[in-house]
NUSE-768209 format. One record per residue (C-alpha): residue number from 1; y, z, x. Coordinates in steps of 0.5 Angstrom, whole numbers. Layout:
REM NUSE-768209
num/y/z/x
NUM/Y/Z/X
...
//
This chain:
REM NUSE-768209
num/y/z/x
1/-107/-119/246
2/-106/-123/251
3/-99/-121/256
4/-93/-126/257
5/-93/-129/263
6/-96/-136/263
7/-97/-136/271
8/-93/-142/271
9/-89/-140/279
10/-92/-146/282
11/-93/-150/277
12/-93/-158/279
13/-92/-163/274
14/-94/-170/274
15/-97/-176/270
16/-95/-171/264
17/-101/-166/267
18/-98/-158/269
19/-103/-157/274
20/-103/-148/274
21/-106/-144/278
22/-113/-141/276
23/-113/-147/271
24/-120/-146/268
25/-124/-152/269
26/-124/-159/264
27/-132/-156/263
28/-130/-150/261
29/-125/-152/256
30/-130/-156/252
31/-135/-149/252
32/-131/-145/246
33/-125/-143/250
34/-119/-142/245
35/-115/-148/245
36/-108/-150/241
37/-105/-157/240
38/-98/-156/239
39/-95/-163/236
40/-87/-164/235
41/-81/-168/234
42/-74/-168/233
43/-68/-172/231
44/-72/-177/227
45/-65/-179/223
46/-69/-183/217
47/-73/-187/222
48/-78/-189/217
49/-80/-197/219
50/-81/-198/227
51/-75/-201/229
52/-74/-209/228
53/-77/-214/233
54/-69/-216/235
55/-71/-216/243
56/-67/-209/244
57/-70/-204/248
58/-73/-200/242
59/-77/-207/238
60/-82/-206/235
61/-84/-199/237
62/-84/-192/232
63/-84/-192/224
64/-87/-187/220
65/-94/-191/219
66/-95/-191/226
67/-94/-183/227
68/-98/-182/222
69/-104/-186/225
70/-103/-182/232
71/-103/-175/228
72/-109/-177/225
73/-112/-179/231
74/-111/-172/234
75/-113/-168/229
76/-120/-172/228
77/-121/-169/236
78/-117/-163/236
79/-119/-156/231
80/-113/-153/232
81/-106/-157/231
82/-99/-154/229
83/-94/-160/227
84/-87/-158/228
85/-80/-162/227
86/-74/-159/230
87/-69/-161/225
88/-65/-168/224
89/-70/-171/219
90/-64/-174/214
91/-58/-179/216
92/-58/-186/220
93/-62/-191/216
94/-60/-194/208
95/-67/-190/206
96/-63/-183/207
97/-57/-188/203
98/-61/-189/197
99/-66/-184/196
100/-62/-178/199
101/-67/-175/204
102/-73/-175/199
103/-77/-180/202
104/-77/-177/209
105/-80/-169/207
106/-85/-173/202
107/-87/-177/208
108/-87/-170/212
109/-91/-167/207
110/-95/-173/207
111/-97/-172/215
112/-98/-165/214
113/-93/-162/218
114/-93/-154/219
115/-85/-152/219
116/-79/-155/221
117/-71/-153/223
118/-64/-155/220
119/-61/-160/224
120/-53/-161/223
121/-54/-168/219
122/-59/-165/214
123/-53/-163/211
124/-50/-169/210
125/-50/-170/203
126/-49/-162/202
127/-52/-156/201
128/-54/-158/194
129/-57/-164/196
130/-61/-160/202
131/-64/-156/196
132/-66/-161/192
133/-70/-165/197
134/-73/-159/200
135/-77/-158/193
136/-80/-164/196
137/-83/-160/202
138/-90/-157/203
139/-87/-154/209
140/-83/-148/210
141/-75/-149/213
142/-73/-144/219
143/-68/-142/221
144/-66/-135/224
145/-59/-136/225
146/-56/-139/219
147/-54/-134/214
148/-54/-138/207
149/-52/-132/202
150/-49/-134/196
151/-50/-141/197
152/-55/-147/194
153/-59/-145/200
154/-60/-138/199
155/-68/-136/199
156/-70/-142/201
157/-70/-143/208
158/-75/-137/212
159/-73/-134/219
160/-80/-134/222
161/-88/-136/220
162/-93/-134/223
163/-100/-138/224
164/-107/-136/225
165/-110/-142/229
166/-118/-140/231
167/-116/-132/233
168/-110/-135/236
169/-103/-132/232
170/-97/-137/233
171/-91/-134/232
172/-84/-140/231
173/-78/-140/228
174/-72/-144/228
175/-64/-143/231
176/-58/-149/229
177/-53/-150/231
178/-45/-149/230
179/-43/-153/225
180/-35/-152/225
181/-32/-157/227
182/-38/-161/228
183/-40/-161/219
184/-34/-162/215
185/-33/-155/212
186/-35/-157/204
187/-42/-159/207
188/-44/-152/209
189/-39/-148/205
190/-40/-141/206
191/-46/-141/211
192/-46/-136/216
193/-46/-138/223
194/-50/-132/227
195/-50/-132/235
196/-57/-136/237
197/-57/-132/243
198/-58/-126/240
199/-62/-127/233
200/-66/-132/237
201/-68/-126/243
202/-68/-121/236
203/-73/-126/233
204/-78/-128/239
205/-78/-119/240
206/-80/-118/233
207/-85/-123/234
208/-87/-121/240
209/-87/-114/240
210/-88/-112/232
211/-91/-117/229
212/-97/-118/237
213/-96/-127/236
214/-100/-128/242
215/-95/-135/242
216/-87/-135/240
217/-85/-142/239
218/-77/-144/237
219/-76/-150/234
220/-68/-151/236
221/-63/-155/234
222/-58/-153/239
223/-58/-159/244
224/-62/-159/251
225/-56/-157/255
226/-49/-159/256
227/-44/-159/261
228/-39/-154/258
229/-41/-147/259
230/-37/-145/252
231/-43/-149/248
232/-50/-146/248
233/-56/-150/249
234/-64/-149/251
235/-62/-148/257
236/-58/-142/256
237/-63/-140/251
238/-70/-139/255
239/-65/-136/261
240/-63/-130/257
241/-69/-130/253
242/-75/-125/254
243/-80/-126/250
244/-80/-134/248
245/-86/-138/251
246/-84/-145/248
247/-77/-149/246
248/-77/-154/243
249/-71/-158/242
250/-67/-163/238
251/-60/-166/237
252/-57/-168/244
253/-63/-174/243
254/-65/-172/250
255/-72/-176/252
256/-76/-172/257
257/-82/-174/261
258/-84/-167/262
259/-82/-161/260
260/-77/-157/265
261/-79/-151/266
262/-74/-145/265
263/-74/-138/269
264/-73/-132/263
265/-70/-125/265
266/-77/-123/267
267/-77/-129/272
268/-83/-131/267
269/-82/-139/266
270/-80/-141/259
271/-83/-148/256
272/-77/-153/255
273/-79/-160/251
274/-75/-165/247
275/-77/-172/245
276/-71/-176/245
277/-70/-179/237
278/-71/-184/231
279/-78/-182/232
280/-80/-185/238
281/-84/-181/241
282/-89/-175/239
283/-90/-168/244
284/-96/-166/245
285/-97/-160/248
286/-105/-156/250
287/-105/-149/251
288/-111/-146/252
289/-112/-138/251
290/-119/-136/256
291/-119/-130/254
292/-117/-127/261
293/-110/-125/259
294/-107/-131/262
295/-105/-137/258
296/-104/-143/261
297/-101/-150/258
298/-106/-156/260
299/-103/-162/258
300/-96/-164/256
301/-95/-169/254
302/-89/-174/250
303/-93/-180/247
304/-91/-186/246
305/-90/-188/238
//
């Protein structure tokens, strides 16, 4: 199994491109060198037509139609695609007013996703709610960090899934946020909020260590980074961490151009990346796996919708 590290020390990053040492040539990329191609979103809030031709800032760009083009179009080039979402799927459109959340894990269903995390506004119409439109999803919800024993949510929701792409095992799983004082307590219930430092550290070993992924990805729903040191974030997150490779994150909207790179305990750098909201970009990330015990992140890149 290849080692943690990613030799990403001097890592330069420019026109979407992380140029890494020893990074093998585009001709051998192209000659059976395994080769991942993560795509992700976040925070999309019910965006499911592009926003209107109003002459703001956003016209005219993202819709569901328009993301399932350029997914389609990827998968046509690329064998081997994850497609993960890090939570805030329902809330700030009439569709999630009129139909609850069906319509948005329908289209996600449609587009072929192959996990996704719980944001904090998918309980907006309550846990039962959550449940019901759940059954609508042909992909697993992770979470690590949510204990939902005795609710409506209980046994629906899995910690981690692990993929198998052309010899490559991927494992991800998913951590939220607090939701004390931030969802009204009948939202959430009797939902358990367990510490996402320690059961994200504890999940990423028993990927890492039992389970020999050669690739741990967290889809977080904790927020990109904050001001008050009392609030965990990614940031905290990848610098306690030791055995995560790739967070990708939600709820703060924070649009990146690239990913930042963030030293773990082992002073081995840990991938950050988030694409803003409403579904207006799509992250793209490449990894290959040369076989020399190094992986290496090609291309990250967060394309417009």
């Amino acid at each position: 199994m290849p080692t943690r590290r990613f030799f990403l020390k001097k890592a330069a990053v420019g026109g979407g491109l992380l140029m890494l040492p020893g990074l093998a040539s585009a001709s051998s990329l192209m000659k059976g060198v395994p080769r991942l191609t993560i795509l992700h979103t976040n925070d999309w809030h019910s965006r499911i037509e592009p926003f209107p031709d109003d002459g703001g800032r956003n016209a005219n760009q993202g819709g569901a139609v328009r993301r399932m083009r350029l997914i389609s179009e990827i998968r046509a080039t690329e064998s081997n695609v994850l497609l993960l979402d890090s939570g805030d799927i329902f809330q700030g459109t009439p569709y999630f007013n009129f139909f609850a959340g069906e319509l948005e894990m329908k289209l996600m269903s449609q587009m072929g996703y192959d996990a996704a995390t719980i944001g904090n506004h998918d309980f907006d119409g309550g846990m039962e709610n959550l449940a019901t439109q759940m059954n609508h999803a042909s992909f697993p919800m992770l979470s690590a960090n949510y204990d939902f024993t005795g609710t409506p949510l209980a046994g629906m929701t899995e910690p981690y899934k692990i993929f198998r792409k052309e010899g490559i095992k991927v494992g991800v799983f998913g951590l939220g946020i607090k939701l004390s004082g931030l969802v009204p307590d009948e939202l959430f219930g009797k939902t358990q909020y367990l510490d996402p430092l320690a059961r994200g550290n504890e999940t990423a070993r028993i990927l890492r260590h039992k389970e020999k992924c050669d690739l741990v990805i967290c889809l977080s729903h904790l927020g990109y980074k904050y001001r008050n040191d009392d609030e965990v974030d990614d940031i905290d997150l990848a610098s306690s961490s030791n055995d995560i490779d790739i967070i990708l994150g939600g709820h703060t909207h924070t649009f990146l151009n690239e990913p930042t790179l963030v030293n773990n305990q082992q002073g081995d750098p840990v991938i950050v990346n988030q694409v803003g909201f409403a579904g207006l970009r799509l992250g793209r990330m490449d990894i290959t796996f040369p076989g020399d015990s190094k992986r290496r992140c090609v291309a990250c890149n967060n394309l417009r919708v």
